[in-house]
Structures are given as C-alpha cells and as structure tokens.
C-alpha positions in Angstrom: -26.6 26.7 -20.9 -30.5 27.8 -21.6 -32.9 25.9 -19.5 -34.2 24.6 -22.8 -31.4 23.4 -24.1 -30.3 21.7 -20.8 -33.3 19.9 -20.9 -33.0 18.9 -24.8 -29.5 17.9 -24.2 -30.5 15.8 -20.8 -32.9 14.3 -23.1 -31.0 13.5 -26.0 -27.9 12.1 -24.6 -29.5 10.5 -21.4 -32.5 9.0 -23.0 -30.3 7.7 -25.7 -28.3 6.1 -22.7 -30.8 5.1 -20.7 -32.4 2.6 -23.6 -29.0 1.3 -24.9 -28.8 -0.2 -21.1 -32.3 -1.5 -20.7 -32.0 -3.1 -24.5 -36.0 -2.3 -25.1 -37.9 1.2 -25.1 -40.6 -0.9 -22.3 -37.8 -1.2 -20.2 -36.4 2.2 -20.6 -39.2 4.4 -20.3 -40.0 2.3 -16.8 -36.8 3.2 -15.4 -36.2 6.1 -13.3 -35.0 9.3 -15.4 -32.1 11.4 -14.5 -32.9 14.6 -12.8 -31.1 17.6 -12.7 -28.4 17.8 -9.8 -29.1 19.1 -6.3 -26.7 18.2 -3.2 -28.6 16.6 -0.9 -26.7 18.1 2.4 -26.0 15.1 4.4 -22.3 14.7 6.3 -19.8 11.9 7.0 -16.2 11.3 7.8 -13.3 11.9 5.4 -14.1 9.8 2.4 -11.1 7.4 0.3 -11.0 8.2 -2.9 -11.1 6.0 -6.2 -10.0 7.9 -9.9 -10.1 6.4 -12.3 -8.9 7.2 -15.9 -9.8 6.1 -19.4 -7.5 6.4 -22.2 -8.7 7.7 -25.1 -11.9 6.8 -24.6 -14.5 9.6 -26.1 -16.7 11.8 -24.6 -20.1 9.2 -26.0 -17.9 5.8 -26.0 -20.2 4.9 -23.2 -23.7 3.8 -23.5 -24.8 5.9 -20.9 -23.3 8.7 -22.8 -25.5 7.6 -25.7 -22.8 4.9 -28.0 -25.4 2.9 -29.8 -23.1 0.0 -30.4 -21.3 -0.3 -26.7 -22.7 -1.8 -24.2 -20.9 -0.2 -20.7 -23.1 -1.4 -17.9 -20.7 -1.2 -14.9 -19.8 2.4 -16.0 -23.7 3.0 -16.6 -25.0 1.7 -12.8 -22.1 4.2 -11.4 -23.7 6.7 -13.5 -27.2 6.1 -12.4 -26.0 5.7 -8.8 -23.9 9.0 -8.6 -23.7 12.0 -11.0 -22.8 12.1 -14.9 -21.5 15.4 -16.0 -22.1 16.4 -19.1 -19.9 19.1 -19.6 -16.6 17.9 -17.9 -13.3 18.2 -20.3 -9.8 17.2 -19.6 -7.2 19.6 -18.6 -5.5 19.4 -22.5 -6.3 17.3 -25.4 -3.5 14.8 -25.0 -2.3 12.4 -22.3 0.5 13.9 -20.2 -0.3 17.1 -19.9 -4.3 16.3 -18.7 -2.1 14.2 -16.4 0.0 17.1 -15.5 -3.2 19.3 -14.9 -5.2 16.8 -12.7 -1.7 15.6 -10.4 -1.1 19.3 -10.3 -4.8 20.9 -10.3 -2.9 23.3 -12.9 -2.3 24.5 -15.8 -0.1 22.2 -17.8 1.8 25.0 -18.9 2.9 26.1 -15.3 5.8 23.3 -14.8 8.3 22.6 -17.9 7.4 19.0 -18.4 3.7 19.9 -18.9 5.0 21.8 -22.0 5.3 18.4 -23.7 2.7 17.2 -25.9 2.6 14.2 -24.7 5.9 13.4 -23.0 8.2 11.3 -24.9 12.3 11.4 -24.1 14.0 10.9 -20.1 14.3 14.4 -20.0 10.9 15.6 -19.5 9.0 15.0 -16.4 7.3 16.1 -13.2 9.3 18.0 -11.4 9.5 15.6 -7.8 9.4 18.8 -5.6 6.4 19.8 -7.3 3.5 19.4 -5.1 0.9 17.0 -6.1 -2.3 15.5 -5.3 -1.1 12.8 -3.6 1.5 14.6 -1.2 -0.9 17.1 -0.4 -3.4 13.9 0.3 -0.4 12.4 1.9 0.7 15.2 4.0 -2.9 15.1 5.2 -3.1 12.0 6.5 -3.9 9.4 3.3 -2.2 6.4 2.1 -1.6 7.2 -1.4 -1.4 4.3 -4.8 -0.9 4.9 -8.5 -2.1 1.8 -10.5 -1.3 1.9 -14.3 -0.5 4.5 -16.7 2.0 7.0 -15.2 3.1 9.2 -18.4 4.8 12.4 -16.5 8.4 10.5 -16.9 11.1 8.2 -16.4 13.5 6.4 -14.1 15.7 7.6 -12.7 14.4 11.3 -12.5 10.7 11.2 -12.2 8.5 8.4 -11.0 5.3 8.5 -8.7 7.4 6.9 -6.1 9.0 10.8 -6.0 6.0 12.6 -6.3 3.7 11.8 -3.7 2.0 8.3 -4.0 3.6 5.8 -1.3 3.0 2.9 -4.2 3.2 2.3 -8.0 2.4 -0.6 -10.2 2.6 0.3 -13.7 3.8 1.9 -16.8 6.1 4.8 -17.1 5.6 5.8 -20.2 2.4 6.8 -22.8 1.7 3.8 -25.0 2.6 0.0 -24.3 1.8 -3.5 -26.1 -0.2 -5.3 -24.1 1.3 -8.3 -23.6 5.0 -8.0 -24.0 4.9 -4.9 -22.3 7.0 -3.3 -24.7 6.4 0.6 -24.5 7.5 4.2 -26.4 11.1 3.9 -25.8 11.4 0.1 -26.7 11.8 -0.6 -23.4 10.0 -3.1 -21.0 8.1 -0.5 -19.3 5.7 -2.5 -16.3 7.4 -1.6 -12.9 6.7 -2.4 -8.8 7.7 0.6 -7.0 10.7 1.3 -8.8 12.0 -2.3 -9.5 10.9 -3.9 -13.3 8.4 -6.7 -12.4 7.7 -9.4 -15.2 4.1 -10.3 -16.4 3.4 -10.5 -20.1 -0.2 -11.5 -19.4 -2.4 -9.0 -20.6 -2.4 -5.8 -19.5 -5.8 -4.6 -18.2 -6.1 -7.8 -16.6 -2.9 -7.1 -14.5 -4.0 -3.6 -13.8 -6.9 -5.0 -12.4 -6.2 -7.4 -10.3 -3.9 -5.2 -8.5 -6.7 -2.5 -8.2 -8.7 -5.0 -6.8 -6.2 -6.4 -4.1 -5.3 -2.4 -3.2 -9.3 -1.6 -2.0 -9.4 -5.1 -0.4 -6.8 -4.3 2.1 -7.8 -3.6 6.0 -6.5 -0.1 5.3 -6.1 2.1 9.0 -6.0 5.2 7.4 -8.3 6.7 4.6 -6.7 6.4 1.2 -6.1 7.4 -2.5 -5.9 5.3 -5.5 -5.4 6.5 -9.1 -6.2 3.9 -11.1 -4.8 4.4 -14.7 -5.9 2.1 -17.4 -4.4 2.3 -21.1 -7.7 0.8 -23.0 -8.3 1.6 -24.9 -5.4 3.5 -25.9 -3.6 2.1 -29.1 -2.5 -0.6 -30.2 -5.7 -2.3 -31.0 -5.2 -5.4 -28.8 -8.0 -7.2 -27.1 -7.5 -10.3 -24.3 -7.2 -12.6 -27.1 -5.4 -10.9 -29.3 -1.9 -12.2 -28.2 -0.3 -13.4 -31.3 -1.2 -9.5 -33.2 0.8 -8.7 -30.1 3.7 -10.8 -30.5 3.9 -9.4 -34.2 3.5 -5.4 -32.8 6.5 -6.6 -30.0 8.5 -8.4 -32.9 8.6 -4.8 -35.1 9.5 -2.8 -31.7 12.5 -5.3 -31.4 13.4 -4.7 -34.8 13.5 -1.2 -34.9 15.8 0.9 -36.3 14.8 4.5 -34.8 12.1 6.0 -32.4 9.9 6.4 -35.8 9.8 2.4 -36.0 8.8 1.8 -32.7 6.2 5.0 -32.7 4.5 3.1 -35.9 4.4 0.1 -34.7 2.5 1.1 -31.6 0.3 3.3 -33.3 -0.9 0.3 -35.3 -1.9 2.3 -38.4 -2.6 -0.7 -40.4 -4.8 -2.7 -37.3 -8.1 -1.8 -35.2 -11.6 -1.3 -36.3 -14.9 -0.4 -34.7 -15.4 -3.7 -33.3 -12.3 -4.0 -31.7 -12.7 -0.7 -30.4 -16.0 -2.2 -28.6 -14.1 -5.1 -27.5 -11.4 -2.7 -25.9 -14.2 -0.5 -23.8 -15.8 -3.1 -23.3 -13.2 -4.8 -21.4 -12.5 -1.5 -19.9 -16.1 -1.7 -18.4 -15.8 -5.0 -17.2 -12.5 -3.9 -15.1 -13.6 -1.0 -13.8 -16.8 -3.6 -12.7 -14.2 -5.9 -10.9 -12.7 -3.3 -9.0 -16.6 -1.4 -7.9 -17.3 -4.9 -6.8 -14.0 -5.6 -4.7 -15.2 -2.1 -3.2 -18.6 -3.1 -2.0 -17.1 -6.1 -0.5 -14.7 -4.3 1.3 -17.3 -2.7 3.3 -15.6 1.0 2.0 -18.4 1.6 -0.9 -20.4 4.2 1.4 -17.9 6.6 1.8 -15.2 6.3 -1.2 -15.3 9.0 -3.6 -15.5 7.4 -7.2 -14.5 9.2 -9.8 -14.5 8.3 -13.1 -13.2 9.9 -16.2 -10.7 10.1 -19.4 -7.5 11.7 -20.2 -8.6 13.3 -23.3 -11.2 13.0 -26.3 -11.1 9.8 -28.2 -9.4 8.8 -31.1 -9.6 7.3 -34.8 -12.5 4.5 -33.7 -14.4 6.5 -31.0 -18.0 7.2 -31.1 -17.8 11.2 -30.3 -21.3 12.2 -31.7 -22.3 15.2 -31.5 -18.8 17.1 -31.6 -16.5 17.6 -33.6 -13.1 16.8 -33.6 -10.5 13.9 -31.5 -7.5 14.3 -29.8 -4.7 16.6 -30.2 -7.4 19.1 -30.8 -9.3 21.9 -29.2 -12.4 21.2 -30.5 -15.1 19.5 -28.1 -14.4 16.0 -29.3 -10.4 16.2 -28.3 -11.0 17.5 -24.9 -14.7 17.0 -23.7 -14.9 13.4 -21.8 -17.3 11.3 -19.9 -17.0 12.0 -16.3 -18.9 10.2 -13.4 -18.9 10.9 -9.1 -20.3 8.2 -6.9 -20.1 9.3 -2.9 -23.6 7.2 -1.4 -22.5 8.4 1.8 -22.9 12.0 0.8 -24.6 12.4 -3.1 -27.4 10.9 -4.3 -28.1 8.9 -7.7 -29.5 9.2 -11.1 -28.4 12.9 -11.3 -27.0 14.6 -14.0 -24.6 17.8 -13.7 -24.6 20.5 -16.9 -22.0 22.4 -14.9 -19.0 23.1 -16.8 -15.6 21.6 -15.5 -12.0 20.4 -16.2 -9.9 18.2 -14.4 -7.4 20.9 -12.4 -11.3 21.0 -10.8 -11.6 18.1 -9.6 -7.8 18.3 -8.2 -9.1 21.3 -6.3 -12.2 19.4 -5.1 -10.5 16.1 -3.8 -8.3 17.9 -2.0 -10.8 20.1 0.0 -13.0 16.8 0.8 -10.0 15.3 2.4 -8.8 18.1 4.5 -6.0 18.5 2.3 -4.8 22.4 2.1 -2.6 23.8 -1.3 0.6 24.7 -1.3 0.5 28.4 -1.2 3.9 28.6 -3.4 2.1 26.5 -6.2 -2.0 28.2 -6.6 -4.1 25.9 -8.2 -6.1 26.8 -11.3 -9.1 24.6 -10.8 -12.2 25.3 -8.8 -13.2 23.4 -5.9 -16.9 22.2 -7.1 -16.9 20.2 -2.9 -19.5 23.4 -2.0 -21.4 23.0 -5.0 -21.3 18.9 -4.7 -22.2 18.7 -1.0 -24.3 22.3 0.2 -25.4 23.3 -3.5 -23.5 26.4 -3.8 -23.1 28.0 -7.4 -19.9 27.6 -8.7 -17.8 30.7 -9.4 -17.6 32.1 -12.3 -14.9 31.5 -13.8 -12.9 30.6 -17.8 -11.7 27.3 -18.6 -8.8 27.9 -20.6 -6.4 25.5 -22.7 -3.3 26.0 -24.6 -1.6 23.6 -26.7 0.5 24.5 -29.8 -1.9 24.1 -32.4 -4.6 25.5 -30.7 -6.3 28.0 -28.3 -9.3 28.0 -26.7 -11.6 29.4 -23.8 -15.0 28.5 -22.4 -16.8 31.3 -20.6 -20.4 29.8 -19.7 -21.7 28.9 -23.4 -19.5 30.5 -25.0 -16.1 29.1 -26.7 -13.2 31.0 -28.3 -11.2 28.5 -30.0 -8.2 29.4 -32.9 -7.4 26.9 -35.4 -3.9 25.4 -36.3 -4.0 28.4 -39.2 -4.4 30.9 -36.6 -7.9 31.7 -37.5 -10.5 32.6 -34.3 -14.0 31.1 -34.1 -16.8 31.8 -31.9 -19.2 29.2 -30.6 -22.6 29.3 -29.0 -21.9 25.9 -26.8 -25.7 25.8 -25.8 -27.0 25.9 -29.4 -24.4 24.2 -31.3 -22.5 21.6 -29.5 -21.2 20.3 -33.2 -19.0 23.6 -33.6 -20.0 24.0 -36.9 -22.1 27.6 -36.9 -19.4 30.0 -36.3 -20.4 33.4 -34.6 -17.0 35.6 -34.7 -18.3 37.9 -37.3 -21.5 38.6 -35.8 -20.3 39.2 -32.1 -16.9 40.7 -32.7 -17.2 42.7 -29.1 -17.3 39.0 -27.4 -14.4 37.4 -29.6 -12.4 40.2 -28.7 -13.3 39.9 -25.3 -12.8 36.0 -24.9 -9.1 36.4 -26.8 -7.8 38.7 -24.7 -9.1 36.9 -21.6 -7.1 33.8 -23.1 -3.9 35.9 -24.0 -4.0 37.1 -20.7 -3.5 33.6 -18.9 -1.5 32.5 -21.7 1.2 35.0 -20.4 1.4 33.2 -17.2 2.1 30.3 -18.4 6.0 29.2 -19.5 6.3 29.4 -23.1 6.7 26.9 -25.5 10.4 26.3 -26.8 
C-alpha cells in the first residue's frame, strides 16, 4: 500500500474509531492517535498465549474498526494498548476451514477435512495425527486449552482432546442454540473433555466463565488457550432471548431431515441490526471479563493476546468499505479485525497495514514459544515474530485462497480474484478497497501473472471431490 493511501486509510478507519469510543469529537481529537507500527526491541521470557476468535463478526463490526452504531470498548482499549491490523484476513471465508488453516498454519486444502466448506457430517475431521498448534505448543513445553467452538469434527473420531490441547469445554460442531444447546446435527453438542456436560444457561456466558477460571489458575508452566466464541454467529439469540430459543430448540426437535434443523438455525425469519449489536456487544463484554481475569492473575505482562474472527461477517454486519460476506472471496468474506497485545514486548496505540492471514499467525505463535514445525507437515504462513519483535520486513510473499466458488490471490496491492461464473478480476487493493474498479483489461501481463501464481499452489493442494 502507497504511503498516501496508508495514511488516508489510517485516517479513515481509525479516526472513525477513535470518536465512536470517546462519544464526542473534544474527546477524540485529545486522545492519543495511532501511529504507524515499529517493534520496539525489548526481551522477556516465553509468553502464554490468549486467541481468541469471533464468529462471524465483520472486518468494521467493531468501533475501533469504525461501526458507527457498536459500541466495543473492551475490544477497542486492547486495540489502543497493542496493535490493530488492518489488513489481516482469515485463512478461507468460512468457519472450519479458517479453523483448519490457523490449528494447522496451512492451507485448508492440504488435509481432506479442510476440503469441507464448513464441515458438516461425522465423517469429516482433523486428522488426530495431524500436527497442530497446540501439540507443537505442547511438545514444547505448554499446557494447552480449547474453550468454545471446535468445528474440525466429531466424537468419536476427531475432538481437540486428539489433536493437541490437554483440555476442551465446548461445542463440536459449527452452529448451536444458545440455550438448549442444540447444534447442526440435532444433537446436544456442549462437551467436558470428551464427556456431554449439561448447562442450558446461555452460551457466551458459559464460555466465559470457563475462560475466566482457565487464566486464573496458578499455572507452572506457560500456556495456550483458544478461546472460541460463537457470537455472534447465527441464530440471532441475545441473553435474554430464551423463549425465541426454546421455539428455534422446539423446530430442531421436530425435524424431519438435516434441511429442518439447518433452517431453523439459520433463523431466516429472526435477527436484525439491533440484535446484531446486542450479540457483539455481549461478545465485547466477554472478551472484557476474561482481559480482566488476566490482569488479576498477574500474567497480563507477558500473555500474547490475540484477537480475531473466523471469517467476514454475515447478513447484519457492518463491513463498510468492502464488498462482499462470507462464503466469498471478496474482502468482506475473508478480511477481519485482528488485534495483538504483548506489554511485555510491543507497545500500544499502533496500527499494522501489513498484509496477513491466519496460517501467519500459526507460524508466529509458534516461533515465540520455542515451538519448532513438523518438517513432514511445512507450514504455509509466515512467521511475522521478526517483524513484531526486531522490525524486520516481512518476506514477500502471496496470500492465496481456494474455495469452490472462488479464487483469489493477494500479492502486495494487488488481488486476483475469479467469480462463481469463472470470470477473473483485477484489483488495485490500495486504491480501491470496495472492489468495484476492475483493472483485468488494462494490466493483462499482471492478471496473467497473478493466475498462474494461484494455479500453481492450487496444484498442491488435494482437490475437491
């Protein structure tokens, strides 16, 4: 990106942000601006390390990210005291396979269960001898925890428990009601370890609360927690919405097929843009609960926070400017708000333009905990820990995705993205964020260029049945 346009950008989205948290333009221009990100090149011991996912939530759901009409304030003081990227994407523009790609740090289609778009039957999974980010943390020393949204399979092949994280509260699958805790395969779907455990109180709350008692612990070794919310992931449920709930459980327990229960949870004929609010809102106030367990615990300084979503966001999302949701290619289905906090090692109020995916950050967590890659299983992402921590420039590098609609590649500004009708577009990223001036058929050379470098990763990958 230009250095004009960096600095238009910065000053769009984060002065946008900065007001929607002070409430008043007095208050905003007195507060400190964002500057632009330099490591600051200080040391400390192996860090813990805190990710947490979003699901669903769009790339400017966040006030700091520039939503007018949601106000995010615990997400929004871990931006100003850490880093907001604004150019971070998922891994894919769906929910399992981003998992796949940030468990893994690769490629979704490397492994057959990443194929899936999202996974949705017992038979497709993460392969348990699959190395993943927390057995490589593991092997390394870490106590490893998944909290929440799991969505890389079901008992009795595939559970966390098999791939690397010591312990798991939460749901297997990719949608649940909140309460009941009905999920895709009309199933009770909340789980301890590998045993069903029974609260129908609501979700996020639950989630929570266990997040919280996980960084509370006395822990004697450092640790990893993936933190996996489903808010605000359909159905449109807030804390008090218990008895729209009960009548979203009631159709799953009347269902005649997988179609019934899929409708139901999709809750075509609920939501709206309040409730949406309500949803991140709450969202916010978790993740607040949990930051604050944190400080108290004494383990703020030097735990890795990173915050971020699984894909674009969906039908009530604020996604301004892009274009698009999820299950696309476009910006809006796979760019997302991302946020690192580390006080022991990188400063605050910084703001990152460097392009990056979440097989990245896989790469990057695992080189700030000592952790080394299975050499049989090569990651795809980047470490950015040199960047982060001695100001290194990253590589150079593509960020490719492949689902079965669509294709796309980002090489620096420039995006090579093919439609669901198999037509190729061209953007200028820097100038035109929106998508919407297409440059294919005045830089055919480039085009060309970008779709074979895609084609050429593409045949890598396994292919689609």
């Amino acid at each position: 990106m230009s250095e004009i346009s960096r600095r238009a950008f910065g000053g769009l989205v984060g002065g946008g942000a900065v007001t929607a948290v002070a409430g008043t333009a007095e208050t905003a221009q007195a507060a400190p601006a964002e500057r632009p990100f330099r490591a600051a090149r200080r040391t400390s011991g192996r860090p813990n390390f805190l990710v947490i996912l979003g699901d669903d939530l769009g790339w400017a759901d966040l006030s700091s990210y520039g939503a007018p009409h949601i106000r995010t304030p615990n997400l929004d003081r871990l931006a100003r005291e850490g880093v907001r990227f604004t150019d971070a994407y998922s891994g894919s523009a769906t929910c399992s396979p981003t998992r796949f790609s940030l468990y893994t740090g690769r490629y979704p289609g490397r492994t057959p269960g990443g194929l899936a778009e999202p996974v949705a039957s017992r038979t497709q999974g993460l392969d348990p001898h699959h190395p993943t980010l927390a057995s490589l943390l593991r092997n390394a020393g870490y106590a490893t925890a998944l909290i929440g949204k799991w969505h890389c399979g079901w008992l009795p092949d595939y559970s966390p428990t098999k791939s690397g994280w010591d312990e798991f509260f939460g749901n297997h699958g990719g949608v649940l009601e909140y309460f009941s805790k009905l999920g895709q395969l009309g199933e009770y779907d909340l789980f301890e370890g590998d045993a069903e455990y029974q609260d129908l109180r609501y979700y996020t709350t639950v989630l929570t609360e266990r997040a919280v008692e996980y960084v509370s612990r006395a822990h004697d070794k450092p640790w990893l927690l993936n933190l996996n919310f489903t808010t605000p992931h359909w159905p449109w449920l807030a804390e008090g919405d218990a008895e729209t709930g009960a009548e979203i459980a009631a159709k799953i327990r009347a269902a005649k097929s997988q179609l019934d229960i899929t409708v139901a949870l999709n809750h075509y004929d609920g939501g709206s843009v309040a409730k949406y609010t309500e949803m991140v809102q709450s969202l916010d106030a978790a993740v607040g609960e949990v930051l604050a367990a944190l400080r108290r615990s004494g383990q703020e300084e030097n735990t890795v926070v990173l915050f971020a979503s699984d894909n674009g966001g969906e039908r009530y999302s604020y996604n301004w400017p892009l274009s698009g949701q999820k299950f696309q290619l476009l910006e809006g289905g796979i760019r997302v708000p991302t946020i690192l906090r580390w006080p022991a090692r990188v400063d605050g109020r910084q703001v990152s333009h460097e392009p990056n995916f979440s097989p990245d950050w896989t790469a990057t967590l695992l080189e700030l905990g000592g952790a080394r890659p299975d050499p049989a299983y090569p990651l795809d992402g980047t470490s950015l820990a040199g960047y982060l921590l001695r100001g290194e420039t990253v590589p150079e590098r593509d960020l490719f995705w492949r689902v079965r609609a669509n294709k796309a590649l980002r090489r620096g500004d420039w995006k090579y993205y093919q439609d669901k009708d198999k037509v190729d577009h061209l953007y200028n990223l820097a100038a035109d964020s929106r998508e919407q001036a297409d440059l294919a058929p005045d830089e055919p050379e480039l085009l060309a260029e970008l779709k074979t470098a895609w084609e050429r990763t593409a045949a890598t990958l396994l292919p689609y049945a």
